[in-house]
VEXDODO-148828 format. One line per field, with one value per residue (C-alpha): residue in one letter; x, y, z. Coordinates in nm, 2 decimals, always signed. Each point is the difference from the previous one (the first is absolute). Layout:
N
rest = (A|...)
c1 = (X|...)
c2 = (Y|...)
c3 = (Z|...)
***
This chain:
573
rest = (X|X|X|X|X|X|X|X|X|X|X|X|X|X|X|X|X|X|X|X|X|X|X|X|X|X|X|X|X|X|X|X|X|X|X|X|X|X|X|X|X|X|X|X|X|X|X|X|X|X|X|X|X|X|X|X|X|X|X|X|X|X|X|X|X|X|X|X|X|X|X|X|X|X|X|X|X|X|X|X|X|X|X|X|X|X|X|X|X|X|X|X|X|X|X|X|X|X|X|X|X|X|X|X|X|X|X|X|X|X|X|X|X|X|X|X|X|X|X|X|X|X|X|X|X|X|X|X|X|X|X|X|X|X|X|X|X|X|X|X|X|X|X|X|X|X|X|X|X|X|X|X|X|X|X|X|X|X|X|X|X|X|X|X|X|X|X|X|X|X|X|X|X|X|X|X|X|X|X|X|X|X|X|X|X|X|X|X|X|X|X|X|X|X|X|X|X|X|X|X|X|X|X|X|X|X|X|X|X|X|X|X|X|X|X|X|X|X|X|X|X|X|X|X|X|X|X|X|X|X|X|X|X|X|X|X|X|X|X|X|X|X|X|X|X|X|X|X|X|X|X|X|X|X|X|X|X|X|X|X|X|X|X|X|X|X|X|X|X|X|X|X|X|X|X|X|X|X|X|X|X|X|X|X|X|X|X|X|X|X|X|X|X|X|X|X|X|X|X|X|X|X|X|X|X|X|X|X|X|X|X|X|X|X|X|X|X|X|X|X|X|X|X|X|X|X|X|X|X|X|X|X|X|X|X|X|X|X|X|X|X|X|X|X|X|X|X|X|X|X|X|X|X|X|X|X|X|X|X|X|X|X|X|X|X|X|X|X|X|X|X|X|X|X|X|X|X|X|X|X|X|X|X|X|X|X|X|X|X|X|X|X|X|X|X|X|X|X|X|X|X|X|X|X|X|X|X|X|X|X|X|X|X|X|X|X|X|X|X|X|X|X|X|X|X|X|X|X|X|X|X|X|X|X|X|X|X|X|X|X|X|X|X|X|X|X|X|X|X|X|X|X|X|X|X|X|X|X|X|X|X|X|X|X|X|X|X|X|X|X|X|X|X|X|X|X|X|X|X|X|X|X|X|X|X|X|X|X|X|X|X|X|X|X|X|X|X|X|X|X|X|X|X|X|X|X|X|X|X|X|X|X|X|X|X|X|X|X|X|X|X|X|X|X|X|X|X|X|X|X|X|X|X|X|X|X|X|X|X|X|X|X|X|X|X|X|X|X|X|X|X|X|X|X|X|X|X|X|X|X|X|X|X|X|X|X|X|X|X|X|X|X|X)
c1 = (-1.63|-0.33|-0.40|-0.23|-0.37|-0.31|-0.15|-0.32|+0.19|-0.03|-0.31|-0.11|-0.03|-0.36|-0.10|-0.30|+0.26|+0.13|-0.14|+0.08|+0.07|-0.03|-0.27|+0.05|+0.16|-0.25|+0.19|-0.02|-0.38|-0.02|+0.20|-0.18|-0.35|+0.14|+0.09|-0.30|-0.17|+0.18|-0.04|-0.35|-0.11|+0.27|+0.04|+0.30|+0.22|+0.00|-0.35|-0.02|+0.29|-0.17|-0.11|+0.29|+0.19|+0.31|+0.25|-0.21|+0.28|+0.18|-0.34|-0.03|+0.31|+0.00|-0.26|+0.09|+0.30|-0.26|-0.14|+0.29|+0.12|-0.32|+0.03|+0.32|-0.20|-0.26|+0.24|+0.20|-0.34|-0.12|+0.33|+0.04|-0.39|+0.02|-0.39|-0.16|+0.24|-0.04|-0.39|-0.08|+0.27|+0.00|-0.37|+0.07|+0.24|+0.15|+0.12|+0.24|+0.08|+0.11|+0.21|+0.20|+0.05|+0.13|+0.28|+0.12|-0.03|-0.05|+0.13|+0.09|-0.03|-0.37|+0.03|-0.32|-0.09|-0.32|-0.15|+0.01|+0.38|+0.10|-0.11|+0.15|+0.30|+0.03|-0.02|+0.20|+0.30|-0.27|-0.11|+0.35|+0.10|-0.35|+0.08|+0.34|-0.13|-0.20|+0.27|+0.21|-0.26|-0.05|-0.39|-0.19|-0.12|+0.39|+0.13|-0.21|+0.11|+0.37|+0.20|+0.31|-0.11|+0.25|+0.07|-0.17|+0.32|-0.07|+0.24|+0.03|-0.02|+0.29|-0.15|-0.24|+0.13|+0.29|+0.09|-0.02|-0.31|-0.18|+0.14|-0.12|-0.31|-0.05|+0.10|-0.23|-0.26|+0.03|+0.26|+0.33|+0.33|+0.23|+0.35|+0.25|+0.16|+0.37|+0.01|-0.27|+0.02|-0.16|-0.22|-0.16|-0.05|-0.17|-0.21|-0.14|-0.09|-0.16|-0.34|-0.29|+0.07|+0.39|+0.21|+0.34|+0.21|+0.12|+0.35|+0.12|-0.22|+0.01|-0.36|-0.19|-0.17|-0.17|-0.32|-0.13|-0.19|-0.38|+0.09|-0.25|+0.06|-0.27|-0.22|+0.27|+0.06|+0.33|+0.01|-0.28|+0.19|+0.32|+0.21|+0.09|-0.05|-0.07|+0.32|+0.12|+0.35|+0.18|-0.17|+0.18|+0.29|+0.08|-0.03|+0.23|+0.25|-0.06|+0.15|-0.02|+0.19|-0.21|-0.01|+0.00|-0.19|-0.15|-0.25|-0.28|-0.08|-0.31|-0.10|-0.34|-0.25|+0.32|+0.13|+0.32|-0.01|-0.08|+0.30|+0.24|-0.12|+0.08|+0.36|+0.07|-0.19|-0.24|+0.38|+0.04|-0.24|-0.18|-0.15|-0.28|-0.16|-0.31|-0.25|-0.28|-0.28|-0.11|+0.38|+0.06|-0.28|+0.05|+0.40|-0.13|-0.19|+0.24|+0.24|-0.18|-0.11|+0.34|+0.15|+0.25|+0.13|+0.26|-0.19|-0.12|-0.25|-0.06|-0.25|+0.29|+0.17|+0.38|-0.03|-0.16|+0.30|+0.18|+0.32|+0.19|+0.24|-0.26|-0.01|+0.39|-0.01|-0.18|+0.19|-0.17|-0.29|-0.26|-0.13|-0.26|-0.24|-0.35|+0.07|-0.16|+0.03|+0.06|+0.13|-0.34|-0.18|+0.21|-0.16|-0.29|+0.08|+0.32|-0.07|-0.05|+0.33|-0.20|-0.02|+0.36|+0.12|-0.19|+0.13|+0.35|-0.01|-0.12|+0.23|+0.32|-0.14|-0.02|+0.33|+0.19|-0.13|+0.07|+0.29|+0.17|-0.17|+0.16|+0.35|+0.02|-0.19|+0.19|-0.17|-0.36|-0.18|-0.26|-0.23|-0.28|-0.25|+0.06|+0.14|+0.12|+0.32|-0.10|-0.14|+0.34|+0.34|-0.05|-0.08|+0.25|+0.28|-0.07|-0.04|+0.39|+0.09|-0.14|+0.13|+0.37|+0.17|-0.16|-0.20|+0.08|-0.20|+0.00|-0.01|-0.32|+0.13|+0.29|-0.22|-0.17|+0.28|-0.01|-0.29|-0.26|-0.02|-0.27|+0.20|-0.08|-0.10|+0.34|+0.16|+0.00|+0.32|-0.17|-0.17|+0.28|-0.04|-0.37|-0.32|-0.27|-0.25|-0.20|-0.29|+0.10|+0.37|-0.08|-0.39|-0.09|-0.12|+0.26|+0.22|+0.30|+0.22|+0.32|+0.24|+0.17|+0.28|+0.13|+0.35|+0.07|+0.34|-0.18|-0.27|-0.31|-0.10|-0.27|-0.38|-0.15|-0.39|-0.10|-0.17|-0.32|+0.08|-0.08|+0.05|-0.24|+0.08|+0.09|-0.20|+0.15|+0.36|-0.27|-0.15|+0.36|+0.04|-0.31|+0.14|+0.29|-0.10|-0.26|+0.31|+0.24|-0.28|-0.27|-0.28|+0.03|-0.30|+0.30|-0.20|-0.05|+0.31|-0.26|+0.06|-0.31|-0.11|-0.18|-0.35|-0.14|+0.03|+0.14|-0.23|+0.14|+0.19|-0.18|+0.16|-0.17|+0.17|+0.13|+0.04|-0.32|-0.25|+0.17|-0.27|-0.10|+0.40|+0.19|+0.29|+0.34|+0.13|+0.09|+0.08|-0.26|+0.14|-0.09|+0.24|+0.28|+0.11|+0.04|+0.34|+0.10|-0.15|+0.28|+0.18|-0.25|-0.04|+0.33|+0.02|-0.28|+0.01|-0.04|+0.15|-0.32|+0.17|+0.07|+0.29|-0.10|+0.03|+0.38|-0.03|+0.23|+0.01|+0.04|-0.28|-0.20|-0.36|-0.13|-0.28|-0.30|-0.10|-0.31|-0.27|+0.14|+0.01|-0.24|-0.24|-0.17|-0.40|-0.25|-0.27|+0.16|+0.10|+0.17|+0.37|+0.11|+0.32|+0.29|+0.13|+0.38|+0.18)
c2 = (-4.09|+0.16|-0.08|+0.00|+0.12|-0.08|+0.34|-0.07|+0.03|+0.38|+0.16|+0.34|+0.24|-0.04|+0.32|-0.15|-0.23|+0.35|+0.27|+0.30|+0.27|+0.38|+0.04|+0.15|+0.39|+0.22|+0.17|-0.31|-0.02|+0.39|-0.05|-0.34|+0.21|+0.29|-0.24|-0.22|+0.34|+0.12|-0.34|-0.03|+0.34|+0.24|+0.15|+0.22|-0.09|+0.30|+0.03|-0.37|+0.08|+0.33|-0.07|-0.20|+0.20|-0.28|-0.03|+0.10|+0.05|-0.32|-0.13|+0.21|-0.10|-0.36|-0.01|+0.22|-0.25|-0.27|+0.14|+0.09|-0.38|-0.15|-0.23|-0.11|-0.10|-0.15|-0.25|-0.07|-0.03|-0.28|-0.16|-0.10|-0.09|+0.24|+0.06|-0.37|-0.13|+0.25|+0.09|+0.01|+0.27|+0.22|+0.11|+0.27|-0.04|+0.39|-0.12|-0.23|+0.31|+0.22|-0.24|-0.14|+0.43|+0.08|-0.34|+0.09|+0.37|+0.16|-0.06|-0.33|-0.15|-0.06|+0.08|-0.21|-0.34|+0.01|-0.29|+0.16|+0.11|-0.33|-0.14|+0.27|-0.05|-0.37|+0.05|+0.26|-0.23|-0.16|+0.40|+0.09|-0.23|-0.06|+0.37|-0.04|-0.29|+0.22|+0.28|-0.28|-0.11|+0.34|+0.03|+0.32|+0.08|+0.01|+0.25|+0.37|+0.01|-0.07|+0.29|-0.20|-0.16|-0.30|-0.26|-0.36|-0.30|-0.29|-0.32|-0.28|-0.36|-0.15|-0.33|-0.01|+0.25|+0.13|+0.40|+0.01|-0.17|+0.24|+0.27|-0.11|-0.09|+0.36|+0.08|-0.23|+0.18|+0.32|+0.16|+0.19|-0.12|+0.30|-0.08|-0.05|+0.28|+0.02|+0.19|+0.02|+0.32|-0.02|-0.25|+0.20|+0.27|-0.28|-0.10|+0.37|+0.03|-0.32|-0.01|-0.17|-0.41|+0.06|-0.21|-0.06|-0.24|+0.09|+0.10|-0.20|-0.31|-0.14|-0.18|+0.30|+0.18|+0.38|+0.11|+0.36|+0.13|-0.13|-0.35|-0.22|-0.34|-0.18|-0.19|-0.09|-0.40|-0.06|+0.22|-0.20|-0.34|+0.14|+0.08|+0.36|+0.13|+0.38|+0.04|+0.37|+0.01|+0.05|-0.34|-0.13|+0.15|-0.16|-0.35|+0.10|+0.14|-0.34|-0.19|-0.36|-0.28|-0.30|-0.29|+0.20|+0.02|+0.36|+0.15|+0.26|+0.09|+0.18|-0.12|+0.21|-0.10|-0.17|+0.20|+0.02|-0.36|-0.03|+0.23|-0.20|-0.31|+0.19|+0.06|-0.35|-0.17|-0.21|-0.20|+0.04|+0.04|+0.33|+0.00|+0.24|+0.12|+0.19|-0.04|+0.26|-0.24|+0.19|+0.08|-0.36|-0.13|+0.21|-0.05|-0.37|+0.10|+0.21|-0.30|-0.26|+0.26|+0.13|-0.39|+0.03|-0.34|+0.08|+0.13|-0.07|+0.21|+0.02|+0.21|+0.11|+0.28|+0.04|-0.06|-0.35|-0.16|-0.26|+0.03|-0.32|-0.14|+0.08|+0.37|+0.01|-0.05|+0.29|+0.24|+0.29|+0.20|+0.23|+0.26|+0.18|+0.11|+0.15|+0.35|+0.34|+0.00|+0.35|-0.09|-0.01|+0.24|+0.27|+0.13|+0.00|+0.16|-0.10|-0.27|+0.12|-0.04|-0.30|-0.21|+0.05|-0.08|-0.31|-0.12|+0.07|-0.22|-0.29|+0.02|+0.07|-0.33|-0.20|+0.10|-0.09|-0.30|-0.11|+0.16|-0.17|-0.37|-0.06|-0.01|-0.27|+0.26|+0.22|+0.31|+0.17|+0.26|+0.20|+0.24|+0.16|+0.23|+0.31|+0.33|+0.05|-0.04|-0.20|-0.26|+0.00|+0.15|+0.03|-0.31|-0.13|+0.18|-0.14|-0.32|+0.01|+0.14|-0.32|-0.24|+0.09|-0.06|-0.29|+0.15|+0.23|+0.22|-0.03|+0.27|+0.00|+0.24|-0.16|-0.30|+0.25|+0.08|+0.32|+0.09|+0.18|+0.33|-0.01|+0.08|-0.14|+0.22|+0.20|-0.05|-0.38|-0.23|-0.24|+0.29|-0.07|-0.36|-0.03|+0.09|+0.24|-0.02|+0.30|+0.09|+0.33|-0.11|-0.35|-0.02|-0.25|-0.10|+0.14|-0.31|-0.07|-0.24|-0.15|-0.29|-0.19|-0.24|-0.24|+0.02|-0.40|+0.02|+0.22|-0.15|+0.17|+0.10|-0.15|+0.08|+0.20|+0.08|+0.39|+0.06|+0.27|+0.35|+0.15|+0.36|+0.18|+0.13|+0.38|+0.15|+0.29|-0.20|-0.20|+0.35|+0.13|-0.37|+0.11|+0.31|-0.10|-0.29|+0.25|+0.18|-0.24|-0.19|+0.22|-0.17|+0.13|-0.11|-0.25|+0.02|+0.39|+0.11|+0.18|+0.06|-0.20|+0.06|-0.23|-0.01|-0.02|+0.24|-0.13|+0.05|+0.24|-0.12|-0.07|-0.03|-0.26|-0.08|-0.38|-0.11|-0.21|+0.14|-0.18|-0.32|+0.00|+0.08|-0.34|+0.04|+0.01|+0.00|-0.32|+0.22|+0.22|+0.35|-0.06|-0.24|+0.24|+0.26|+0.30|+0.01|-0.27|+0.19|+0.11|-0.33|-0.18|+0.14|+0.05|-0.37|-0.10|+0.23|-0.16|+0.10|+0.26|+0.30|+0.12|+0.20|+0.44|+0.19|-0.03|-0.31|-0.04|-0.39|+0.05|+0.22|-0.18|+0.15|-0.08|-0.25|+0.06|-0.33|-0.13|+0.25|+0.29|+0.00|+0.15|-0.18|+0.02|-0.04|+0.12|+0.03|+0.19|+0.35|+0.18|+0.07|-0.17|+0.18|-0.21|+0.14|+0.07|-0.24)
c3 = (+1.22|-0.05|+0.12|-0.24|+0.07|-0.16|-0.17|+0.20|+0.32|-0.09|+0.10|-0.02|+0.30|+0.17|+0.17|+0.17|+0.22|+0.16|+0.26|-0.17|+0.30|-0.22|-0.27|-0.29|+0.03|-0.03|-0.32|-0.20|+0.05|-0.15|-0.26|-0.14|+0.07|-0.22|-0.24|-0.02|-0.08|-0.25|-0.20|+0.06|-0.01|-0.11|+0.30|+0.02|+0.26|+0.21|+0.01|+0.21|+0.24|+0.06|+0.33|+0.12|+0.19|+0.12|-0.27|-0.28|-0.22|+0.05|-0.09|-0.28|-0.16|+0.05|-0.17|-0.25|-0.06|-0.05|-0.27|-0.14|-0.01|-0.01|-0.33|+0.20|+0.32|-0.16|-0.21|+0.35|+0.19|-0.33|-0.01|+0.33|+0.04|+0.28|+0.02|-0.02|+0.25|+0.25|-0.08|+0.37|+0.12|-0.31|-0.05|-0.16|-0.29|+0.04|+0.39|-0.23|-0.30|+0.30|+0.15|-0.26|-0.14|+0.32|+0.08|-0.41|-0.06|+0.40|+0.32|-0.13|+0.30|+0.21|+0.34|+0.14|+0.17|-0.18|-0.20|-0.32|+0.03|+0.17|-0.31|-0.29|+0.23|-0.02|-0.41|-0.01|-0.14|-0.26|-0.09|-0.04|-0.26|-0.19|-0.06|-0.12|-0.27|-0.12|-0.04|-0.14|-0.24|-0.16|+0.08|-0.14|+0.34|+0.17|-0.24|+0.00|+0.34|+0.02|-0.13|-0.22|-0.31|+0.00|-0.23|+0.00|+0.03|-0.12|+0.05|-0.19|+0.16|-0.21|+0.14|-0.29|-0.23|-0.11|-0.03|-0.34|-0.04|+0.27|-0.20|-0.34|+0.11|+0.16|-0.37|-0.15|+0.20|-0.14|+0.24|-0.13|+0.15|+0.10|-0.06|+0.30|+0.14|+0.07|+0.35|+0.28|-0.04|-0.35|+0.06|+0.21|-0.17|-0.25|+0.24|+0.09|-0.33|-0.06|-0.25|+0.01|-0.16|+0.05|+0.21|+0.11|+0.19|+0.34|+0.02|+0.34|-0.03|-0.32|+0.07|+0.02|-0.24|+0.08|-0.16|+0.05|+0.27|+0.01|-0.19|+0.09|+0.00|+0.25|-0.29|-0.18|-0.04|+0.02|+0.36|+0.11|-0.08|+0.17|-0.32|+0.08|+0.39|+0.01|+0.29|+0.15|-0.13|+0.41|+0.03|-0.33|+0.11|+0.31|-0.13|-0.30|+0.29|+0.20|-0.32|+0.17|-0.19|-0.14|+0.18|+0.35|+0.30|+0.00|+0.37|-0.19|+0.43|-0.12|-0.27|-0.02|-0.42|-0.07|-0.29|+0.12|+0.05|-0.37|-0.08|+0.23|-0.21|-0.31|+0.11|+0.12|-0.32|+0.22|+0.10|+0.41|+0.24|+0.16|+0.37|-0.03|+0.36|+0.03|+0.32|-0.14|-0.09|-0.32|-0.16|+0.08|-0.23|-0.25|+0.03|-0.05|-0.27|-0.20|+0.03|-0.15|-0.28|-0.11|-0.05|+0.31|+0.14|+0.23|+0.29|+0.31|+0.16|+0.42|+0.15|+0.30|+0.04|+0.07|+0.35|-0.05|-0.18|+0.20|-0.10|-0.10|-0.26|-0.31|+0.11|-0.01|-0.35|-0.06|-0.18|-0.15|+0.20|-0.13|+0.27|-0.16|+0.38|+0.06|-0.01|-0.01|-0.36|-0.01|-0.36|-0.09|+0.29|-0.04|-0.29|+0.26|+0.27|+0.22|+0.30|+0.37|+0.17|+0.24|-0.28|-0.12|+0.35|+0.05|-0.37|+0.07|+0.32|-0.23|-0.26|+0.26|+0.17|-0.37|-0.12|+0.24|+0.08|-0.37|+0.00|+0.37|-0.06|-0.34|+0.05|-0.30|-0.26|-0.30|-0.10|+0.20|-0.22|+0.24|-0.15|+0.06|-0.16|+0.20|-0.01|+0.34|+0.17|+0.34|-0.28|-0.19|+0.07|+0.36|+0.02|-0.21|+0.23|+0.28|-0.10|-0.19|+0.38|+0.19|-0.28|+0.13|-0.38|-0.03|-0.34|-0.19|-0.25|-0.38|-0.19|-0.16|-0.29|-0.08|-0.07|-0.26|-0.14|+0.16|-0.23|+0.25|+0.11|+0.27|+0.36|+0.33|+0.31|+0.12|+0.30|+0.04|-0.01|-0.27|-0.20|-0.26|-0.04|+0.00|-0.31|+0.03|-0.25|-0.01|-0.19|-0.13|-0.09|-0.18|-0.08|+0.28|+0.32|+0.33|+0.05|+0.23|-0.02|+0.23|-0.15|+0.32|-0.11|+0.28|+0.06|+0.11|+0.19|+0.26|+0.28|-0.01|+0.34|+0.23|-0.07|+0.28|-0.04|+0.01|+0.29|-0.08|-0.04|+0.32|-0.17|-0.17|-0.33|+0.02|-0.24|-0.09|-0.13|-0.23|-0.11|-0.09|-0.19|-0.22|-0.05|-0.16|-0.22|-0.12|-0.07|-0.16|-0.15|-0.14|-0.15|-0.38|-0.29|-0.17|-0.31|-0.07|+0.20|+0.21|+0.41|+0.18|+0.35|+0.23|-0.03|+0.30|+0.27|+0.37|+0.30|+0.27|+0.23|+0.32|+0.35|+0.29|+0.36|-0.04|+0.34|+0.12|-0.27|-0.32|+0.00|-0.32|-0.13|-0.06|+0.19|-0.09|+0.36|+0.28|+0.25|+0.13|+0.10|+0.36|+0.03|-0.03|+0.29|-0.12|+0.13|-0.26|-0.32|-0.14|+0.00|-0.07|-0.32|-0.10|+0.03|-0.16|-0.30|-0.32|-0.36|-0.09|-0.11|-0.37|+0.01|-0.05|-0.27|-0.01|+0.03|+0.32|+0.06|+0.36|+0.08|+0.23|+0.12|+0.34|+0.06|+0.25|+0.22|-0.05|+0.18|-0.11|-0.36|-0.25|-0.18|-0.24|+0.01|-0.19|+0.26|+0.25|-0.12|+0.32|+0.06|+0.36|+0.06|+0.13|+0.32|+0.02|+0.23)
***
């Protein structure tokens, strides 16, 4: 069914195999100067990028922002060995500071072909998710910035112990035990007010235990051994929802460190089998790794993705999928600073691809869970409507409340058809990381339809629906300090928008588009992109699930880009 690779088949991008075609943007070199003198010398800021008089304030505040995160880069820039493996490009290590501040807290996306951004590019998965470990894991430097205090969940693996013995020996340890609430209402009203060596079981998942904000648990032995897994509750949550029978044959599609994989284990009792995929070199070692640790003997681990599996009589006996996707963890990045609608666009093609692939090549399968950490809608209910609208009744959704016992108060995003049947896990609402969550149950008297690959979007994101989709999850979901009841803005400010002609000058820009726009008459416009449109819009302020707002074809859409500051105006056809 599956190929399995050797690890050393994985190598690590060489840049000196490449011709590199740009250097490095001119506003990059600045800012690392500025910087380099600040650190060695004090200089302030302003006083280097006196005398530079393109984009000096771009400049100034990128690096501004990495200063601001610096104990942040510097961990990211150790941890993934950054500097020692690519000593040649990166001679100066404030080229790298710059570069990682800007793809996490500025334009978020690097608009060059140069050698030093082909490479940040190429890591920008690795960046991404070294970052969220270290949010996961609580480290000193991750909090000052983040504006939510939240608290640390901890799950049991009921492999090796038992509930009750992770609670008394949390108790044996010093740590009070708060008694069990009756409602999730009260519990968390509990869990706001939460001291210092208090803690309390979770009220959905019976495995997990929640410690206050700040617990630190990284030196402690029976972690390191794989005992107790410091776990974000949404990613608890989903596995609980998935609820897989022992003795069954259970897909985790991305499996990612593997603690899901662990948790799936939990559920089944080591009795059945789980496939775990993952084709990123690093998570599959460590998903390796965290397998043989936490005493888990019923799974298989390929380095493939879901479109390497041959399908065949083993994969019809799969019968519970876990779809937990790369996203733009907006969960997490939200609280620091919202993602550029470029990146959200190219994510939601990826995970519209992966779930219904999963969701059209199992016809044999009982229950899907998808989640993702993210807060927007093109990441989770949009999606999750129009894949219910190709499945032709073939699935249906479960109601994910219901499965609580209708014991959760957090709403989904207005104005979809699933919004009622789906979670939300917000940070303000129930003291954790922005989860969603979708629960497909098969329906086995009807055929599923054929799988049909979807082609590459050949429409550019309008920017302005994903503008009005910020505005009203900023809205509906306002970041509030869980802890002290306290409203808490994002910290870091977003660059101005900046406007650049796409139609032969976008080189440096990865593309989203197979058709250039010189391919199309201008006769055909119109219908070409009423048939081409894709499912982008959030529906207004009155949440109208009709409203549709127009799309530009590729060419004459606005950008945006950081080193070009002047407003091309679009000529009325």
């Amino acid at each position: 069914m599956f190929e399995t690779k050797n690890m050393n088949d994985f190598n690590q991008p060489n840049s000196s195999k490449y011709t590199f075609p740009q250097s490095l943007p001119v506003v990059y070199k600045k800012a690392a100067d500025a910087l380099e003198a600040f650190i060695k010398n004090k200089k302030p800021l302003e006083t280097s990028l006196n005398l530079f008089k393109k984009h000096p304030k771009i400049a100034y505040e990128l690096a501004k922002t990495a200063l601001k995160y610096a104990p942040i880069i510097d961990y990211l820039i150790e941890e993934l060995d950054i500097l020692s493996f690519y000593e040649e490009e990166f001679k100066k290590e404030t080229i790298v500071q710059i570069l990682i501040a800007d793809l996490l807290w500025g334009s978020q996306i690097l608009m060059s072909d140069s050698k030093e951004v082909s490479i940040v590019k190429s890591l920008e998965q690795n960046i991404r998710e070294t970052f969220l470990e270290a949010v996961n894991a609580n480290h000193s430097f991750i909090s000052p910035p983040l504006p939510c205090s939240l608290p640390v969940y901890v799950r049991v693996n009921t492999l090796v112990k038992s509930i009750d013995e992770g609670i008394q020996q949390f108790q044996d340890e010093g740590w009070k035990f708060l008694p069990f609430c009756d409602t999730y209402s009260n519990h968390l009203i509990q869990l706001s007010r939460i001291k210092k060596l208090e803690f309390m079981r979770d009220f959905h998942v019976p495995e997990v235990l929640v410690f206050p904000p700040g617990t630190n648990f990284r030196e402690h032995p029976a972690f390191l051994i794989g005992t107790y897994f410091i776990q974000e509750k949404g990613s608890c949550l989903s596995s609980y929802l998935l609820n897989p029978k022992p003795g069954s044959l259970v897909l985790d599609a991305c499996a990612g460190f593997g603690l899901q994989t662990n948790h799936i284990a939990n559920i089944l009792g080591n009795h059945g089998k789980i496939i775990a995929l993952e084709n990123h070199p690093e998570r599959f070692e460590k998903l390796c790794d965290l397998v043989e640790l936490s005493s888990v003997h019923c799974v298989d681990i390929f380095d493939d993705d879901i479109y390497d599996i041959h399908f065949g009589p083993e994969t019809n006996d799969i019968k519970y999928i876990l779809i937990n996707p790369n996203c733009t963890y907006s969960g997490i990045f939200a609280r620091l600073g919202n993602t550029e609608p470029e990146v959200r666009f190219r994510y939601q093609h990826s995970l519209r691809r992966i779930l219904r692939r999963i969701l059209h090549c199992f016809p044999q399968v009982k229950r899907v869970v998808y989640t993702v950490c993210s807060v927007y809608p093109e990441e989770g209910e949009m999606l999750v409507d129009e894949a219910l609208g190709n499945l032709q009744g073939s699935y249906v959704l479960m109601n994910a409340k219901e499965m609580l016992w209708h014991e959760w108060n957090t709403p989904c995003i207005p104005g979809y058809i699933c919004s009622n049947n789906c979670l939300r896990l917000s940070p303000g609402n129930d003291g954790c990381q922005g989860y969603f969550i979708a629960v497909f149950e098969r329906v086995p008297a009807v055929p599923v339809p054929i799988y049909q690959e979807i082609p590459e979007p050949i429409i550019r994101p309008n920017i302005n629906a994903y503008k009005r989709i910020e505005r009203e999850i900023e809205k509906e979901f306002d970041m509030i300090n869980f802890v002290n009841h306290q409203p808490a803005r994002f910290n870091g400010k977003m660059p101005k928008q900046k406007l650049k002609r796409t139609h032969d000058q976008t080189s440096g820009i990865p593309s989203l588009m197979s058709i250039p726009v010189h391919h199309i008459s201008n006769s055909n416009h119109n219908r070409f992109a009423l048939q081409h449109r894709p499912n982008l819009p959030f529906p207004p302020k009155r949440f109208n699930p009709n409203f549709v707002p127009p799309l530009v074809p590729h060419g004459q859409n606005h950008r945006i880009n950081p080193f070009f500051n002047k407003k091309k105006k679009i000529p009325k056809q």
